[in-house]
C-alpha positions as CSV (number, residue, x, y, z in Angstrom):
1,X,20.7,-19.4,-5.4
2,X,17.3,-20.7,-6.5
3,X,14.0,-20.5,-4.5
4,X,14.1,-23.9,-3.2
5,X,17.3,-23.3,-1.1
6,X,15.4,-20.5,1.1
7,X,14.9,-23.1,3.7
8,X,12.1,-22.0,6.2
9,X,11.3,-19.7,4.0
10,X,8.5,-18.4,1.8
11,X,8.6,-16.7,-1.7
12,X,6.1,-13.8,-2.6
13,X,6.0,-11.3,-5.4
14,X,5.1,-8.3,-4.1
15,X,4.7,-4.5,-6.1
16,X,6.7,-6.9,-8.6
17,X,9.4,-7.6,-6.3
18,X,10.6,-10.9,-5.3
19,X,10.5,-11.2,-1.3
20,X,11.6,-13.9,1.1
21,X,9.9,-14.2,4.1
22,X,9.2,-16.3,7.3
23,X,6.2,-16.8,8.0
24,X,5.3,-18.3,11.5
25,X,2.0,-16.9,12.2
26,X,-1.6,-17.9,10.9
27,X,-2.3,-14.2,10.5
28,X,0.8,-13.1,8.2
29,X,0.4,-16.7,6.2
30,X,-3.1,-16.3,5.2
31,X,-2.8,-12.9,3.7
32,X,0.3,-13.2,2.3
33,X,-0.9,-16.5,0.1
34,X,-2.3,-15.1,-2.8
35,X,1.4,-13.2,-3.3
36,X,3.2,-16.8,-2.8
37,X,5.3,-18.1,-5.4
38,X,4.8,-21.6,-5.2
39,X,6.4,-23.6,-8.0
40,X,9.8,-24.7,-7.3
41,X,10.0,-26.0,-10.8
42,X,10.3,-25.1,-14.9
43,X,7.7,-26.9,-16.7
44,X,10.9,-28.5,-18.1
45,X,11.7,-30.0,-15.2
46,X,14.7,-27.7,-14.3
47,X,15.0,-25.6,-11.1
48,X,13.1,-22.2,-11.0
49,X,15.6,-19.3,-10.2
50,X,14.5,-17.2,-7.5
51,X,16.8,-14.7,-6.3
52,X,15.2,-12.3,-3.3
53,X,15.3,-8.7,-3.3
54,X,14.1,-8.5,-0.2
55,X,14.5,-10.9,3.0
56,X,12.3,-10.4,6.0
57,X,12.8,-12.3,9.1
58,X,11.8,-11.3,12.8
59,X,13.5,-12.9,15.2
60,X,11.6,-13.7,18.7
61,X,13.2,-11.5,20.4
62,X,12.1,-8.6,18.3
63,X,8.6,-10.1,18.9
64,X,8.6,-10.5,22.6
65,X,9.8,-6.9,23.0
66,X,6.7,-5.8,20.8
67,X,4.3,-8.1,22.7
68,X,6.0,-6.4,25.9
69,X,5.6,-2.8,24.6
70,X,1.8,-3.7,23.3
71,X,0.7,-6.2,25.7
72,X,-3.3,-6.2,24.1
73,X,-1.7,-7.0,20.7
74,X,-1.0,-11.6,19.8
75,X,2.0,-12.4,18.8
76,X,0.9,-13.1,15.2
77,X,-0.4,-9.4,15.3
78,X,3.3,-8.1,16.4
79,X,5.1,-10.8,13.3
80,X,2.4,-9.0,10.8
81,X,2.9,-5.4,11.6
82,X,6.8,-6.3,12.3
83,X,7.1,-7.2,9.0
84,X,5.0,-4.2,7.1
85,X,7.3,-1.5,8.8
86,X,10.2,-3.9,7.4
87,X,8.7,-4.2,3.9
88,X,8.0,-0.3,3.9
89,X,11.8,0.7,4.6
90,X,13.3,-2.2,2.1
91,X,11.0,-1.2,-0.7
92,X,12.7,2.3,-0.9
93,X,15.6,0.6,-3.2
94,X,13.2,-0.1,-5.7
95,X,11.9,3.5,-5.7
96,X,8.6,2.4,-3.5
97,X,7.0,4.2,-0.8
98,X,4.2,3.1,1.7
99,X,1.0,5.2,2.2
100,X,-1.3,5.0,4.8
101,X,-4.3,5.0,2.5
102,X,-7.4,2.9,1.2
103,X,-6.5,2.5,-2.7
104,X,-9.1,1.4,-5.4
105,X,-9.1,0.7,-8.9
106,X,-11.6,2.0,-11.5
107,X,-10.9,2.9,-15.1
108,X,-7.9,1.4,-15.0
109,X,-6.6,4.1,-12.9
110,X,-5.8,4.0,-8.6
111,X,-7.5,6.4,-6.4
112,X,-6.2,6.8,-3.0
113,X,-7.9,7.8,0.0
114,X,-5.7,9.0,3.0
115,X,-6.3,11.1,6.0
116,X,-5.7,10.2,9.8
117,X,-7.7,6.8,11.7
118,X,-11.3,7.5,11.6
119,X,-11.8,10.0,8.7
120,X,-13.6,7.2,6.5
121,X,-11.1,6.2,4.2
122,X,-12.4,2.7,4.4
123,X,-15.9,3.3,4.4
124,X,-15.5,5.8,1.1
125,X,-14.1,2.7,-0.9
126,X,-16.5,1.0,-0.1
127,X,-19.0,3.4,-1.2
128,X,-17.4,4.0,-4.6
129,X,-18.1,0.0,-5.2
130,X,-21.7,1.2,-4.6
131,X,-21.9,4.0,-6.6
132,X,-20.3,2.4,-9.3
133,X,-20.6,-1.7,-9.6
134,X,-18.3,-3.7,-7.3
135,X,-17.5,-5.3,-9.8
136,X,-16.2,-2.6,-11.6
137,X,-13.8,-1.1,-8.5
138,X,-11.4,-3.1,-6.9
139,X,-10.2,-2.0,-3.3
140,X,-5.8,-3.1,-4.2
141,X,-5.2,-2.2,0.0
142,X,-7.5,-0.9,2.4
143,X,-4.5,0.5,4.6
144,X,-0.8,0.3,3.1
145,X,-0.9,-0.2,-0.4
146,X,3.0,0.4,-2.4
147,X,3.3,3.8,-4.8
148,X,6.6,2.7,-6.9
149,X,7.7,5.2,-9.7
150,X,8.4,2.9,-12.4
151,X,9.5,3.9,-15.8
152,X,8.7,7.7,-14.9
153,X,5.0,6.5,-14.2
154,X,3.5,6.1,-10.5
155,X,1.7,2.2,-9.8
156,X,0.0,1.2,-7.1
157,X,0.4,-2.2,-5.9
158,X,-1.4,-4.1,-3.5
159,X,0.1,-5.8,-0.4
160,X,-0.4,-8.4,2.4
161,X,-0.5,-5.4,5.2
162,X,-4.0,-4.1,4.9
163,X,-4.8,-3.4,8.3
164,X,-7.4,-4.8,10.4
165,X,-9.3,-6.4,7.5
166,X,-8.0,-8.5,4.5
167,X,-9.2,-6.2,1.9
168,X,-6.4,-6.2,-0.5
169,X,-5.8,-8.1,-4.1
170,X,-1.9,-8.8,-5.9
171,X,-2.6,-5.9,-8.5
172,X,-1.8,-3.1,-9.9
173,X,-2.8,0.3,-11.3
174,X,-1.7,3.0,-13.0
175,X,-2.2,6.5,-9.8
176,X,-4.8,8.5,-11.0
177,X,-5.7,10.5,-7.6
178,X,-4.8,11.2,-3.9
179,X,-7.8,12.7,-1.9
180,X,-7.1,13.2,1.6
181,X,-10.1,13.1,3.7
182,X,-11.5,15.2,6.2
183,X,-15.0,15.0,8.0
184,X,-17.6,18.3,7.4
185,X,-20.6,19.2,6.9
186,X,-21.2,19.8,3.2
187,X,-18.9,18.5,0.6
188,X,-16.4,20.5,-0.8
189,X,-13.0,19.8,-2.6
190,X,-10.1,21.9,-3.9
191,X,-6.7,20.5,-5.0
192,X,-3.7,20.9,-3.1
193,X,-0.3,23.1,-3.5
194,X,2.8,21.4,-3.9
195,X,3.8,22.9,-0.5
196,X,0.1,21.2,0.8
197,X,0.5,18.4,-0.5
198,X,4.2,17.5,0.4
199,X,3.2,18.0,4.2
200,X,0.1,15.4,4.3
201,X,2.0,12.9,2.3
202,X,5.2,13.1,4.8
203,X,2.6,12.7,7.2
204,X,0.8,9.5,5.8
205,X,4.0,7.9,4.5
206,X,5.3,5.2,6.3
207,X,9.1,6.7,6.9
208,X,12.4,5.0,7.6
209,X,13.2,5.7,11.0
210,X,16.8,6.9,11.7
211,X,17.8,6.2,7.9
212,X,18.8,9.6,6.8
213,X,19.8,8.3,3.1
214,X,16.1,6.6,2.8
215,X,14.5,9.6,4.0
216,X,16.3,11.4,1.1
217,X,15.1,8.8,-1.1
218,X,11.3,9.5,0.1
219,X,11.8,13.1,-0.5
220,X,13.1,12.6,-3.6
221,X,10.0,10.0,-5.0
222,X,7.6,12.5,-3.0
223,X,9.1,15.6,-5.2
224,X,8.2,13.5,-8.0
225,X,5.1,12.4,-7.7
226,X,3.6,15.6,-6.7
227,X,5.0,17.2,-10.1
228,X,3.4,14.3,-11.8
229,X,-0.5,13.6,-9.7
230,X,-3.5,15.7,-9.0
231,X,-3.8,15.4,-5.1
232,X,-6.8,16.8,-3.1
233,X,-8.0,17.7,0.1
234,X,-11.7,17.4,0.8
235,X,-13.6,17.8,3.1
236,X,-17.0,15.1,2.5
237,X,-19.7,13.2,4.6
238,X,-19.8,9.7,4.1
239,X,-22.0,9.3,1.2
240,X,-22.6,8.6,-2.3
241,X,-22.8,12.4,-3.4
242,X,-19.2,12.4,-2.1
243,X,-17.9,9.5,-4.2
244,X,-20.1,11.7,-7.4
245,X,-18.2,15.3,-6.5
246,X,-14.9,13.7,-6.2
247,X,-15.1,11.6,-9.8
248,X,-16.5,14.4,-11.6
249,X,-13.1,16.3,-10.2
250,X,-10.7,13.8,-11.3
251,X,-12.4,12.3,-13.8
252,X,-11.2,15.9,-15.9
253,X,-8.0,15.0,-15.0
254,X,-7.8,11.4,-16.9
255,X,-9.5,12.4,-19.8
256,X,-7.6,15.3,-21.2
């Protein structure tokens, strides 16, 4: 089956997997587009293969129970979160997890910032493009950027589900760091213990729901990465002296 038979449906390539997907809202189309495989064609002329391996389709039913459930939300806001939680639970076959994090790039190496809504995980990658040249750090996802283990290395990909703005880029980077973010007076940092760290990343993941084998599987890539990345717990005001503390910490870490 080739791309061109997917009728109704678009092609995307996203954390280097090839996706199907209907699209019927302006919201999901527009920032899905920069993953979009468009060419149907070889430059030979022949037919482009493009085999999915993953589909995502709502149906309209699933949407009007959502919109029914979350009456304040549009319907192109229920298709776009309907089909993150879908993308996060197929993505586990490919060893791939979903964390509810703002992600940046910067010496080659992704930085993740996680904590719960309102900590300033947003507002701290912005600050680290101010600290250090925007055009220097990238921001890959500024909500739900992909981990996938890969060739016994962690990447972090960027995705169309970025929350409530459309800060995200079809990249990827090698995972360098997890801080997780809490507000306080003073800046302080200490890294985490496996037993730490497991918790606040089951907590931040986005986990299958009633999947018992997937939830394996996320235990298993958690286990993993924890043996493998520095992760962190600090506790920072919003400001530049924060971005400084928290480089000069992992910046150790990169160049051993």
């Amino acid at each position: 089956m080739n791309m061109c038979e997917f009728a109704g449906m678009n092609m995307y390539k996203i954390a280097g997997i090839n996706v199907a997907m209907n699209c019927a809202g302006k919201m999901l189309k527009s920032r899905a587009l920069k993953y979009q495989v468009r060419e149907c064609e070889k430059t030979d002329g022949t037919e482009m293969d493009f085999v999915p391996h993953i589909s995502i389709k709502v149906e309209a039913q699933q949407l009007k129970g959502m919109k029914k459930k979350y009456s304040y939300l549009t319907l192109d806001e229920c298709e776009y979160i309907l089909t993150g939680f879908i993308f996060a639970n197929s993505i586990l076959k490919f060893d791939g997890f979903c964390l509810h994090s703002s992600a940046v790039a910067f010496e080659k190496r992704a930085v993740l910032f996680s904590g719960p809504c309102g900590v300033g995980k947003s507002t701290h990658a912005r600050l680290w493009q101010q600290y250090f040249n925007e055009n220097k750090v990238i921001i890959i996802n500024d909500d739900k950027p992909v981990l996938r283990l890969i060739n016994n290395d962690f990447y972090v990909y960027g995705t169309p589900w970025s929350g409530k703005d459309d800060l995200n880029v079809n990249t990827q980077a090698i995972l360098g760091a997890i801080v997780f973010l809490k507000q306080a007076k003073e800046n302080h940092i200490r890294r985490l213990s496996s037993n730490e760290a497991v918790q606040m990343m089951i907590y931040q993941s986005l986990r299958p729901i009633y999947d018992r084998d997937k939830m394996i599987k996320l235990m298993i890539l958690l286990d993993n990465l924890i043996q493998k990345t520095p992760i962190y717990e600090m506790g920072c005001t919003i400001s530049l002296d924060a971005v400084k503390m928290i480089y000069n910490e992992i910046g150790n870490t990169w160049h051993k």
